[in-house]
N, C-alpha and C positions, 0 to 999 in steps of 0.2 A: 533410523540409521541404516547405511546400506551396508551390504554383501563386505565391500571392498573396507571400509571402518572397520568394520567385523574384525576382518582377516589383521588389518594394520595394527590394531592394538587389542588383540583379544581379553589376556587378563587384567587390562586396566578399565577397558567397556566393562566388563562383570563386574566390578567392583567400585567401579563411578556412579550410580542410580543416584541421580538429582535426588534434593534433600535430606541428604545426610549430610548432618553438622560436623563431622569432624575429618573430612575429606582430606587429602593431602593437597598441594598447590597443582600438581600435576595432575591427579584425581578428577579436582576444579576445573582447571583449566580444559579438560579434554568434557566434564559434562556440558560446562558453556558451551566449548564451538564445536564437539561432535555429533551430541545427539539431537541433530535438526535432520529433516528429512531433505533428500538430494534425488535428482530425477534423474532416472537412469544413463543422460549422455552428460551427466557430469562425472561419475564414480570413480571414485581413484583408485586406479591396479595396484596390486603390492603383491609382493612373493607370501607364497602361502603360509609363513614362520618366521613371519619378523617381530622381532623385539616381545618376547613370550613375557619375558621378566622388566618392561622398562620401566616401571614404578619404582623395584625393588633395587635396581640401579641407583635411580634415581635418590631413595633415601638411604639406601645403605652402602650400593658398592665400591668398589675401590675404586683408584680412580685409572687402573688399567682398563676395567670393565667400561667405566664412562665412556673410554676416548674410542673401546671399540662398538659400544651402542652409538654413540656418536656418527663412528664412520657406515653404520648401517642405517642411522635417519638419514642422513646425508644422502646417502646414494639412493634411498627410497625418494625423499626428494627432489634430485636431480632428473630420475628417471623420468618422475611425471610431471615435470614444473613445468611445461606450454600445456597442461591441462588442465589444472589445478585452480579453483577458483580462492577468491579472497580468502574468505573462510576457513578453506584447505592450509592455505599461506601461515593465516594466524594460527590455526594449530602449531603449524611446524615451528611458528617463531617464538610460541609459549618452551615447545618441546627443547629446540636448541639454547635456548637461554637457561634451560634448568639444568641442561647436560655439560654444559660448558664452564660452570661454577666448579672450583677447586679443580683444572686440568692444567696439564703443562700448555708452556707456548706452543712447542712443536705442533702441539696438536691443534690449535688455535690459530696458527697460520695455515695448516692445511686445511681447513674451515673456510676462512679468510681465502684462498687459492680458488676452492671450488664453487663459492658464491657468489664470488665479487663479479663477473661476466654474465650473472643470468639476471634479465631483466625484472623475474617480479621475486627475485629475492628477499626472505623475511626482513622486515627494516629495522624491526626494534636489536636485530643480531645483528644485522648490518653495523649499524651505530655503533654497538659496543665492543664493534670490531675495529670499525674507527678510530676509534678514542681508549686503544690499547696501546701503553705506554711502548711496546714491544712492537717496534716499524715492521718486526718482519709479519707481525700478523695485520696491523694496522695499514700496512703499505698496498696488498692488492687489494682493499677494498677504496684508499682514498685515490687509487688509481683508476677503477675502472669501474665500478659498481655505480652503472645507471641510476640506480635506487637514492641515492644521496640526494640530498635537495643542496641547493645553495647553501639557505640556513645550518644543515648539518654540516660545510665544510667550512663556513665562516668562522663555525665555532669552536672544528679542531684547528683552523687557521692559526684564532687568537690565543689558544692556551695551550697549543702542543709545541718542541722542537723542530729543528729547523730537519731533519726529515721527513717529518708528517708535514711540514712544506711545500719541501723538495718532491713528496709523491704527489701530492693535490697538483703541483704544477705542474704535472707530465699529463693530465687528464688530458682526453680529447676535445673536450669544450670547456671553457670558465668563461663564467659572466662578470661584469665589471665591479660588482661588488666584491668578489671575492680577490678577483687580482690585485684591487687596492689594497687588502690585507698583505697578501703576500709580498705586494713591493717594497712597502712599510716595514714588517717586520722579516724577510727573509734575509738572508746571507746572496754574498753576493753569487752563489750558486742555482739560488732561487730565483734571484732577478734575472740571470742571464736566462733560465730557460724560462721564464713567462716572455721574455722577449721572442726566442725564441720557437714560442708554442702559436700557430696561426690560429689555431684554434683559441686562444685566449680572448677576449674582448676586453681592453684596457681602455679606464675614462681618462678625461683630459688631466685629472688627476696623477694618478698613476702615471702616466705619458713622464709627468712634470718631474715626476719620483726618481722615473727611472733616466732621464734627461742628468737630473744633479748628479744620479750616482755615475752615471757613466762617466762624468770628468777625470772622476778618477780611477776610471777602469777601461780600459781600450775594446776588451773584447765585448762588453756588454753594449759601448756604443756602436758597435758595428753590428750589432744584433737588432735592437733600439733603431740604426738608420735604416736597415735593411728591410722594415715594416711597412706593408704597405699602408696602412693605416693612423700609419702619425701625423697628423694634425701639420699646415707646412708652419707655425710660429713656432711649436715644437722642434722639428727638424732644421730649422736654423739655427736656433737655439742650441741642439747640440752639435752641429759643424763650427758655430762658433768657438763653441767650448773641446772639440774633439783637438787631437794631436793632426799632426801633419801625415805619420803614417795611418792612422784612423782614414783620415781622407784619400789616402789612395786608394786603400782597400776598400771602401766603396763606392770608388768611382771605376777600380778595378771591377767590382762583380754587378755593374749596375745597368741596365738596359739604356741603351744611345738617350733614348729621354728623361729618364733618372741621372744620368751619365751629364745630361746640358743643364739642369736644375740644378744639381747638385755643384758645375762650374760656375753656375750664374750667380747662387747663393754666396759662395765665398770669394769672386769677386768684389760683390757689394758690399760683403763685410768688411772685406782688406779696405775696397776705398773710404767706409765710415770711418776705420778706425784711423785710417792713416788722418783725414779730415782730421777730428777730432782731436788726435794725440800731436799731429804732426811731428818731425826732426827736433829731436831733443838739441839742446843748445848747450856744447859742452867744453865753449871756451874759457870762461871762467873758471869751471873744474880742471881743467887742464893749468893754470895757469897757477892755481892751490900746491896741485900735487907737484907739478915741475920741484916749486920751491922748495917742496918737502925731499924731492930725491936729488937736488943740486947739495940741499944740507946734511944729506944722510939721515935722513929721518922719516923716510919712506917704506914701512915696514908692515909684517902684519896685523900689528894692535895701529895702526896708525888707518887701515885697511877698515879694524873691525871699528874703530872707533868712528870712520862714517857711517858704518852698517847702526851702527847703536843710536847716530845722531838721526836716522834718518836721511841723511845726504847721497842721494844715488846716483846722481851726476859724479859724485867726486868717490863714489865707491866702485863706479864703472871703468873710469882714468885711471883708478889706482889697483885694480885688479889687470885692467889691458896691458898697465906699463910692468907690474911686477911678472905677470907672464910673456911678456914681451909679443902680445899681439895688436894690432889694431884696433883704435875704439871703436870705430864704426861695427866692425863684426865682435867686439864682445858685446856692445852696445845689442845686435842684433842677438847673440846667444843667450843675453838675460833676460829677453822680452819675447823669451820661446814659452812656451805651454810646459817641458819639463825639465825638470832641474840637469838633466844629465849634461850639458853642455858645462853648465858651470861646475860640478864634478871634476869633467877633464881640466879646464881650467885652473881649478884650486888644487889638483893633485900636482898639474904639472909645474905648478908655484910652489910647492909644497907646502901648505898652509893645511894647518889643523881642522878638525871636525868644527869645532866652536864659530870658525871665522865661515867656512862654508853653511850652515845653518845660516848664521847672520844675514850673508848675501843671498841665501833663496828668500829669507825673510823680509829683505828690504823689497825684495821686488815689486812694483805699483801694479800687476796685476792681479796680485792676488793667487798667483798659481803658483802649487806645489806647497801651501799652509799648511794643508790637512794631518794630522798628527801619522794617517795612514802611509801619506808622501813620502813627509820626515822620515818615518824609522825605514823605509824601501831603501832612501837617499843612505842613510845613516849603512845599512847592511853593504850598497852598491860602493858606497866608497873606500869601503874597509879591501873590497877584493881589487879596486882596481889601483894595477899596476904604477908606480911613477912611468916607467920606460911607457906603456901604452899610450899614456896620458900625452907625455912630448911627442909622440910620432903622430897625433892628433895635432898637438900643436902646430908644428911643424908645417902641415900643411897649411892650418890657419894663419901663419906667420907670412907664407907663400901667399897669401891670397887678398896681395896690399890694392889688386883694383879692383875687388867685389866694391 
């Protein structure tokens, strides 16, 4: 053993002598990985009176005593950690793992603070720094701490909350196993910043994940388009599903040739669907409702009673006439991506929550289902105004040759 061992743990080296059966774990531990012989340009420096008592801590003291032996391996530690071989390492990670039993957080987060940026930091404390329940000790290490492998964040991935997420997602690199964890199960806090993180590597997987959530989240698809790295099936895929202000904004922040991609993609989609779907045909509905409003029987439940039959032609004519706009442009504001248009419309008709539910419901493309939509829609209606709602109108009433 050298000089420098000597000095670092004097009264535990005197009282460690391999083969004795009833050694403490600490005892143990330091006869294992100390008493090997080290050549002289490896020797670890240490102040000449460190830790006189660390055994005696370690079995008996309080746990003031621990957290301040603690802060003195610690900085013994740090001081020599770019010269410290393996060996050295494993010491310290026996030592810190026996000191850190029954301490407060506080003190476990500043642990966590000072280790998590040095690259051959102990691992096995690493980990179990990780996977402390408590983010603020748990968070600089699943942030920064080189030492983590993949496998170690996979697995506080799967079985930690969504802040032990939220910090794995701000690393400076992840690899594509892990982000699929996190797209799967984060909040949509998580999803936005792995979209966000350049550093992340997302499979076509993940891509697909964060593709569906975005529909119903604007800012995450505009993080999600903004990537250089998406897949281009992918990135149609969410301009088709994106909103209309979704599309400005990254045609707004997007280089002249992301800026013509991005025109040419939703081009082609407008002309698919329009192919596809073509001009609804809405003389026959028109010809339903007339009769219902010549007889007075043109009403709300008359409204919702298409939405319930399924009849959207004839819930479209009877929505236009009782707000007295044009079918064509209510036609066009119920086959928008979100419900807020028919909002104004059902406020400014003044028609109940039940019947507006109904008509976001019947809508044939499926936008604006999601139960998360609903209760937005449900809150947004409650605030908005009748008068707002007509002076929207109004305009739309004005606007007989869109």
């Amino acid at each position: 053993m050298t000089d420098a061992m000597n000095i670092a743990f004097p009264s535990i080296v005197a009282r460690a002598p391999s083969g004795i059966g009833n050694q403490s774990p600490l005892s143990a531990c330091l006869a294992k990985n100390c008493l090997l012989p080290f050549s002289e340009d490896r020797r670890m420096p240490a102040p000449l009176s460190l830790i006189p008592e660390l055994e005696e801590v370690v079995q008996h003291g309080t746990r003031e005593k621990r957290v301040e032996t603690l802060q003195r391996i610690t900085a013994l530690f740090l001081d020599g950690a770019s010269r410290y071989n393996d060996e050295h390492v494993d010491l310290f990670d026996e030592v810190f793992g026996l000191l850190i039993e029954e301490i407060e957080s506080k003190a476990r987060a500043e642990l966590s603070n000072r280790l998590a940026p040095v690259s051959n930091a102990p691992i096995k404390v690493l980990r179990r720094l990780a996977r402390d329940d408590d983010i603020a000790v748990a968070g600089p290490v699943l942030k920064l701490a080189p030492r983590l492998g993949e496998a170690d964040l996979i697995d506080v991935a799967t079985t930690k909350g969504q802040a032990h997420l939220h910090a794995i997602s701000s690393r400076a690199a992840l690899g594509e196993a892990v982000t699929d964890v996190l797209v799967r199960r984060g909040d949509r806090h998580v999803a936005r910043r792995v979209a966000d993180n350049r550093g992340a590597r997302i499979s076509a997987s993940g891509f697909s994940h964060l593709v569906e959530r975005a529909e119903e989240d604007g800012i995450l698809a505009e993080k999600v388009g903004r990537r250089p790295d998406i897949p281009p099936p992918m990135f149609r895929d969410l301009l088709t599903k994106a909103t209309s202000v979704v599309h400005r904004r990254l045609i707004a922040s997007a280089t002249p040739e992301v800026r013509a991609a991005i025109c040419d993609v939703l081009a082609k989609v407008s002309k698919e669907v329009g192919a596809r779907v073509g001009p609804r045909d809405y003389r026959a509905a028109q010809r339903v409702v007339l009769n219902l409003d010549r007889s007075g029987r043109l009403d709300e439940a008359a409204l919702n009673s298409f939405c319930s039959e399924g009849k959207y032609e004839e819930a479209v004519v009877a929505l236009a006439t009782l707000a007295k706009v044009p079918v064509k442009i209510v036609d066009r504001l119920m086959a928008g991506d979100r419900p807020d248009p028919v909002l104004i419309l059902c406020r400014a008709a003044g028609l109940g929550w039940p019947t507006v539910k109904a008509l976001i419901l019947v809508r044939p493309n499926g936008a604006g289902r999601s139960t998360q939509v609903l209760e937005a829609a449900f809150v947004n209606y409650g605030r908005l105004s009748a008068s707002t709602a007509q002076r929207v109108v109004r305009f739309w009433q004005a606007r007989r040759d869109c």
